[in-house]
C-alpha positions, 0 to 999 in steps of 0.5 A: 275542360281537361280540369273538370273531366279529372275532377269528375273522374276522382270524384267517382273513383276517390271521392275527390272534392275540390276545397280550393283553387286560385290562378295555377293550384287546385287543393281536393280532398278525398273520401278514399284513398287508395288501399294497395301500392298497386293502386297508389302506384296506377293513381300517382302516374295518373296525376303526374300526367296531369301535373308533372310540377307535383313530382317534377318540383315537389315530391321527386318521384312517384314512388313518393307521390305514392306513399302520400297519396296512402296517407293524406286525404288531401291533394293539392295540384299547381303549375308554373 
């Protein structure tokens, strides 16, 4: 249920689309990303909250999560 309500969530906030998922990764593309630091800031904190693997073992801290989110139309989620 968590999965599904941050999908939907991203959905009409992003224009997040699920591409792909498989046992512990989700892979979404998005129509939108966002255009402010501020807002890149808010939506990495977001995912970590719903991933902390995506920054906790892969990017290293929000403010990159940050960054990436600015310049990809890609997300990709996964848990150990």
């Amino acid at each position: 249920v968590w999965h599904v309500a941050a999908i939907r969530y991203w959905r009409e906030r992003w224009g997040a689309r699920l591409i792909g998922i498989s046992h512990g990764v989700l892979e979404l593309r998005v129509e939108r990303r966002p255009k402010t630091r501020d807002a890149a800031i808010a939506l990495a904190q977001e995912q970590y909250v719903y991933c902390a693997d995506i920054v906790d073992q892969g990017v290293g801290d929000i403010a990159t999560l940050a960054h990436y989110l600015m310049v990809s139309d890609w997300w990709y989620f996964w848990w150990d």
